[in-house]
N, C-alpha and C positions, 0 to 999 in steps of 0.2 A: 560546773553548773552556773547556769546564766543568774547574774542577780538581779533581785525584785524586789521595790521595795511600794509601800502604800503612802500618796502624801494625801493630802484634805484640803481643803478651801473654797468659798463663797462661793465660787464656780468652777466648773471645770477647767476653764483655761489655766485660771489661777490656779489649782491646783497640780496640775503638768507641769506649771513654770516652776512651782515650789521642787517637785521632784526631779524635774533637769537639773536645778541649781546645788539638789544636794549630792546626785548621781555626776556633776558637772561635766554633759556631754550637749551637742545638742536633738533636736527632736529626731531627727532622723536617724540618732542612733540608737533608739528605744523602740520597744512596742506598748501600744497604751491600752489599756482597758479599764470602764468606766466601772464603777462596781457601785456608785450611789450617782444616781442620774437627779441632778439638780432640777428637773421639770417633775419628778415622780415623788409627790408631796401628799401624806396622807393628813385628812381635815385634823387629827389630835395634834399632828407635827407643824403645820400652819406658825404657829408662836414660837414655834423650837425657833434657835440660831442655824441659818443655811449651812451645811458641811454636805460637801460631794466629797468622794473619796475615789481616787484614780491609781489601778495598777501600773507601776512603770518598771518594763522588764529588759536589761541592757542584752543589745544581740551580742551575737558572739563575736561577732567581729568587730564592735564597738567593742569591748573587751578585753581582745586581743592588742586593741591598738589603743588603748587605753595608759599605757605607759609612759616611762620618763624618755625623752627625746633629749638628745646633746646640744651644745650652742650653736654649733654646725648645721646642724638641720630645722633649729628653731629659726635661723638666722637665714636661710634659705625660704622659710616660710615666708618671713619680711620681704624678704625679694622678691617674691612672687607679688603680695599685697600692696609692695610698693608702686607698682604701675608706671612707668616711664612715663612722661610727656614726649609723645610720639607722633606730635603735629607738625601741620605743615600753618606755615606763617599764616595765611587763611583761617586756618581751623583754630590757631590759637587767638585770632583776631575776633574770633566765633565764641570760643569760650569767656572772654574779657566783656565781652558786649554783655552773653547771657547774663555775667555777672552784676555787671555793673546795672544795668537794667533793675533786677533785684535789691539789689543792695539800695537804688535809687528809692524805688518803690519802702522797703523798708524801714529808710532813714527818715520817712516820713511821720511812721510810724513810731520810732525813737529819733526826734529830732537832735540831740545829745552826742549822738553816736558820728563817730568819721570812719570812714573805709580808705583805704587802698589797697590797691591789685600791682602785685608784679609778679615774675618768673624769671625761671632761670632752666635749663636745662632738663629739668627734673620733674621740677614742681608748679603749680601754679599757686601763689600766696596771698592769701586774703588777711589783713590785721584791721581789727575793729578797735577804736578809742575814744571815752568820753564816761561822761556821768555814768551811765548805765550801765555802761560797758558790762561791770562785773557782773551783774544781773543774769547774763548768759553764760555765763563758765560753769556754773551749780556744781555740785559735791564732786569733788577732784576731776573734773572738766567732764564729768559726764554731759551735760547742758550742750558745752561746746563741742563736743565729739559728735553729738547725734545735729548740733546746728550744719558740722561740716560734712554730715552725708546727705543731709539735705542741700549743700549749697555744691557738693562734688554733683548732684545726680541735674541740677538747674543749668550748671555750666557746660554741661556734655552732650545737651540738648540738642538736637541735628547736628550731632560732629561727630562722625565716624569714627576716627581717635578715638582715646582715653585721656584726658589730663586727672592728672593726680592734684585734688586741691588741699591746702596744707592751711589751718583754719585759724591764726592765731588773737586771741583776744584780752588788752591790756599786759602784754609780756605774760601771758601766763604759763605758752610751753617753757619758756629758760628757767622760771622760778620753778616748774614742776622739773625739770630734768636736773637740776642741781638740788632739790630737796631730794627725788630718788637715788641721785648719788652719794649726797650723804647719809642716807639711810642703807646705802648698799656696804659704804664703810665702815656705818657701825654696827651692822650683822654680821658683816664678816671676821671683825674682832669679836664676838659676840661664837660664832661656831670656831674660829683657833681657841677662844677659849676653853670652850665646854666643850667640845669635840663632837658638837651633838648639829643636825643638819637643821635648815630653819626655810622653811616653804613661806612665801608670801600671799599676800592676796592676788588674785586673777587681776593680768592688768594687760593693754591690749600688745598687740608686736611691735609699737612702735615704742611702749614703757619699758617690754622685758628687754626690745636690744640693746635701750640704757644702762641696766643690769648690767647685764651680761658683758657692755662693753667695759666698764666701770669695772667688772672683775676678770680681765681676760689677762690682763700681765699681772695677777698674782701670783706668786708661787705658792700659796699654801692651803687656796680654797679654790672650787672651782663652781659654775654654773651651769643648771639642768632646766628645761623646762617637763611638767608632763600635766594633763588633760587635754580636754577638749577645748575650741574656739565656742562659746567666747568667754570660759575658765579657767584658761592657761594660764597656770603659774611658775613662779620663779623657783630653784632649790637652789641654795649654795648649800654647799656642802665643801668637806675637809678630801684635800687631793690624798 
């Protein structure tokens, strides 16, 4: 039996994203139905607090595929998302400009702030430093993940290609990839202990194949992810 559950909020949008996040799939693996239409207000409810209430029913083949996936195929995920830099000297001379142009414009904006741009075979890398800098990383680099899909979609601008842009700001990937790794060692002493498995927060593919990499010559625990993008989370667990 498909399951369904009822979330609430302000508006309906709000209210679906509540029910994605606790169902942790995304829209398109749900069916939705509106059951309190946030414009359909009678004059004694006027003063009430707004609440829309939205059915969120998982299909079956969100469901289905709902499960724990191994590091193998999580890790395949990452390769797909990884995107090659697949240019031709032109096209990456195209993306640098895009970049730089913005970034110019920007720095305006935060005078504080320095850029550089390089690459390497892979990647295209952007690192930002200064006063402010920190100001755009926000709660565990959310801020900077969302600055660097907007600075991947600016750079790819008329270039047929794909570059992959890799977004760093005041070192903060190294100090986040060695805080996951040390958190990934002391969970995993944490399940040898208790014997009991320990699921993490949703974190994107390029946090879980920290994990995962961090625990892949153990011999005594191993690494799963299962949900949906963009709730995939980590297991370890005892081998």
């Amino acid at each position: 039996m498909a399951k369904t559950i009822i979330a609430e909020g302000k508006t309906s949008t709000e209210a679906i994203e509540k029910g994605l996040k606790e169902l942790k799939v995304s829209k398109d693996k749900v069916e939705i139905k509106i059951l309190e239409n946030e414009e359909k207000r009678s004059f004694f409810s006027i003063l009430a607090p707004r609440v829309v209430k939205v059915e969120l029913t998982l299909k079956e083949d969100a469901n289905n595929k709902k499960g724990k996936t191994d590091y193998k195929e999580d890790k395949e995920t990452y390769q797909k998302e990884k995107s090659v830099v697949a240019l031709s000297q032109e096209e990456l001379a195209k993306v640098k400009e895009n970049l730089t142009i913005f970034l110019e414009e920007f720095s305006k904006i935060m005078p504080s702030i320095q850029y550089e741009i390089h690459s390497d075979e892979e990647y295209v890398y952007v690192t930002l430093n200064g006063e402010e800098a920190g100001k755009l990383i926000g709660y565990r680099g959310e801020t900077l993940n969302a600055m660097q899909t907007i600075l991947s979609a600016i750079a790819n601008k008329n270039v047929e290609g794909k570059a992959r842009i890799i977004l760093d700001i005041e070192n903060y990937r190294e100090k986040r990839q060695k805080a996951l790794e040390e958190l990934a060692d002391k969970l995993a002493r944490t399940v040898i202990r208790t014997g009991k498995q320990i699921t993490l927060e949703p974190m994107s593919a390029y946090e879980r194949k920290i994990i995962h990499n961090r625990m892949q010559g153990s011999q005594r625990v191993r690494t799963y992810s299962i949900g949906e993008e963009p709730y995939r989370k980590v297991v370890i667990t005892k081998k």
